[in-house]
C-alpha positions in Angstrom: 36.4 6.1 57.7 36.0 9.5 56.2 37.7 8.4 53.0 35.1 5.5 52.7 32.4 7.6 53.6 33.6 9.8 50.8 33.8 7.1 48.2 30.4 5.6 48.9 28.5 9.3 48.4 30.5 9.5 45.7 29.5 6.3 44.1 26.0 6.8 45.4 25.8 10.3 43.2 27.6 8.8 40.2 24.8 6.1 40.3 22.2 8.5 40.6 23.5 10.5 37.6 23.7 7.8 35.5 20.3 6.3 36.3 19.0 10.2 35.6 21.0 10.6 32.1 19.6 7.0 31.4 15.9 8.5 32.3 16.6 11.9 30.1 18.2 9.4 27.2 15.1 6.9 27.8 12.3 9.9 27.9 14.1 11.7 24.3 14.0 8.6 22.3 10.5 8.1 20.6 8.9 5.6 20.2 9.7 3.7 16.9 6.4 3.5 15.3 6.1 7.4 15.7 10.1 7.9 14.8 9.9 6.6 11.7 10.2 8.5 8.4 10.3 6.6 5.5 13.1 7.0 2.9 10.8 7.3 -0.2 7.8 9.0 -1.6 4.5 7.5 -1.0 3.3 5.0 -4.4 1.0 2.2 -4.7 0.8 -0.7 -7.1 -1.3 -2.7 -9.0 0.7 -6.2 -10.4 -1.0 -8.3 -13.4 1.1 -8.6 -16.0 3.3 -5.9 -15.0 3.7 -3.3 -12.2 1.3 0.1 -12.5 2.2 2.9 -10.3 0.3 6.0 -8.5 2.9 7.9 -6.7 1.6 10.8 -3.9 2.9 13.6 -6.2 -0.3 12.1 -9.2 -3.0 14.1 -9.0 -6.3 12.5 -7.4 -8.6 12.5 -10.3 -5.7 12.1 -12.9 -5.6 9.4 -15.6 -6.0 5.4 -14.3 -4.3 2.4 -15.9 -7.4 1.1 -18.5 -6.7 -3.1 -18.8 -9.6 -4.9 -20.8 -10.1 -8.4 -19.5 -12.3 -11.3 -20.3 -15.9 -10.8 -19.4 -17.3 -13.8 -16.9 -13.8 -14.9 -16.3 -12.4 -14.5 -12.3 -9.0 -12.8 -13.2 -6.1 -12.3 -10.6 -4.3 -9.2 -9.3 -2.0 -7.7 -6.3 -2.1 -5.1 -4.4 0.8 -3.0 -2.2 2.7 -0.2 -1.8 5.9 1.6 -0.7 7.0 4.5 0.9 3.4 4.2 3.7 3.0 5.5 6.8 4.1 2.1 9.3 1.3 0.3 10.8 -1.9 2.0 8.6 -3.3 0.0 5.7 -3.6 1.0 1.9 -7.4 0.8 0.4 -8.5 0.5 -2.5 -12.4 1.7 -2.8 -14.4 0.6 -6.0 -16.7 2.0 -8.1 -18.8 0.8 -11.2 -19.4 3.0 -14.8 -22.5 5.1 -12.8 -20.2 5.7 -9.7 -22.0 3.2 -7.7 -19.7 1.6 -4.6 -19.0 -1.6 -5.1 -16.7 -2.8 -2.8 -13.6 -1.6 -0.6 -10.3 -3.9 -1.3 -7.7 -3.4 2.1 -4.0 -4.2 1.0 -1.4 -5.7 3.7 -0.8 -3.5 6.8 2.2 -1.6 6.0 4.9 -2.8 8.5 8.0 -1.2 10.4 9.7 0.0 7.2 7.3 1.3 5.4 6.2 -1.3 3.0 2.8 -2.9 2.4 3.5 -6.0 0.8 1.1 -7.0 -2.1 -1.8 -9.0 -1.4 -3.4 -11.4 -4.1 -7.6 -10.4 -4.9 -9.6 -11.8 -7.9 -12.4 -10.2 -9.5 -15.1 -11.0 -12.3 -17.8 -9.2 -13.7 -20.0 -9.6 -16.8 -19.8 -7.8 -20.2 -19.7 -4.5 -20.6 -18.8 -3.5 -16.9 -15.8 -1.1 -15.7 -14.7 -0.9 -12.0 -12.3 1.9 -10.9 -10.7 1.4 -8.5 -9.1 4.5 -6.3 -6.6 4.3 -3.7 -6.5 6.0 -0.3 -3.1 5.5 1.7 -0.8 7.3 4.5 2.2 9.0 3.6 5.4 7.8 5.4 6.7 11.0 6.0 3.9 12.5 8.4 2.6 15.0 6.1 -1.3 13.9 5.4 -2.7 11.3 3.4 -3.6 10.7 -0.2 -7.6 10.1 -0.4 -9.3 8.6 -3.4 -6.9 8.7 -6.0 -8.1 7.1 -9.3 -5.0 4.5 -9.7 -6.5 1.8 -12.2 -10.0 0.4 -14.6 -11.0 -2.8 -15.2 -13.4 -3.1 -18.6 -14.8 -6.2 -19.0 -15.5 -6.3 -22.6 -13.5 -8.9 -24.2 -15.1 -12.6 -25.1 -14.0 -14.9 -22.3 -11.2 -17.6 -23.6 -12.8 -20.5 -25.2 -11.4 -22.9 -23.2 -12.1 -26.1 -25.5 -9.2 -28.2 -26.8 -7.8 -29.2 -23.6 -3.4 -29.1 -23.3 -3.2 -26.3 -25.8 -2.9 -23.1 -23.5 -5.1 -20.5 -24.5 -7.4 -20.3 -21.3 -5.1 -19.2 -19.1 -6.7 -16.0 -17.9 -7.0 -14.0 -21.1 -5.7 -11.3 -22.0 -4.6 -7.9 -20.7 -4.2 -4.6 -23.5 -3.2 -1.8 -21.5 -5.3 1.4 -23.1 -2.9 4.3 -24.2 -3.3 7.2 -21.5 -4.4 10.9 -21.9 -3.9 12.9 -18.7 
């Protein structure tokens, strides 16, 4: 009887330690949208033709990406980024040539590992107008934010495509010349 008695505490404590290690174990893990740290530096991205970069290393007010489109013309873009804190979403705010606000462009939520996927967004404008277009975005390795850095212009200054002909191409958007850079 004593030998049972024994084996039962025995079994009894080992249980109890193991349901305590499993509570210690539980209680050290964090939770996974908090534990992540993602593997690459912050950047975002804007995709027409090609895919323009602002990392979280570029300074706020350095040079944007210029792209001269098609006045009165809706023309198509995407928006994303990498290397994001999971869970917060990339924005985009934009600002006419006097520094009015325009408009505030939110990419995908940026999900478990880090990524924002790019979302689609059209724009237009008539002749003579320029939109920047600065981005503000969480960096995925806890360490702040990035706030209102100038990414990317659109000047609307070139004459819209004709569009007469039919079955010949040539009004399929325009065109996009990418403006050298100075920084």
């Amino acid at each position: 009887m004593m030998v049972q008695r024994r084996r039962l505490i025995g079994r009894v404590l080992a249980l109890l330690m193991g349901l305590t290690a499993g509570g210690v174990i539980a209680l050290a893990v964090p939770n996974a949208a908090y534990a992540a740290s993602c593997q690459t530096s912050a950047h975002v991205y804007f995709i027409r033709g090609g895919t323009y970069v602002k990392t979280e290393y570029d300074a706020i007010d350095g040079g944007t990406y210029d792209f001269h489109v098609p006045y009165n013309t809706t023309i198509s873009f995407q928006l994303g980024g990498n290397g994001l804190e999971p869970y917060s979403w990339p924005v985009w705010n934009i600002t006419d040539q006097s520094g009015t606000a325009i408009n505030s462009l939110v990419a995908n939520q940026t999900s478990g590992n880090c990524v924002s996927n790019q979302k689609s967004f059209t724009v237009s404008a008539g002749n003579g107008t320029e939109y920047t277009y600065r981005a503000t975005y969480e960096k995925g390795t806890n360490d702040g934010n990035v706030a209102g850095q100038a990414h990317f212009r659109l000047i609307f200054d070139r004459a819209p495509p004709s569009g007469g002909g039919g079955g010949g191409g040539g009004g399929g958007g325009g065109c996009l010349i990418i403006c050298p850079l100075f920084e």
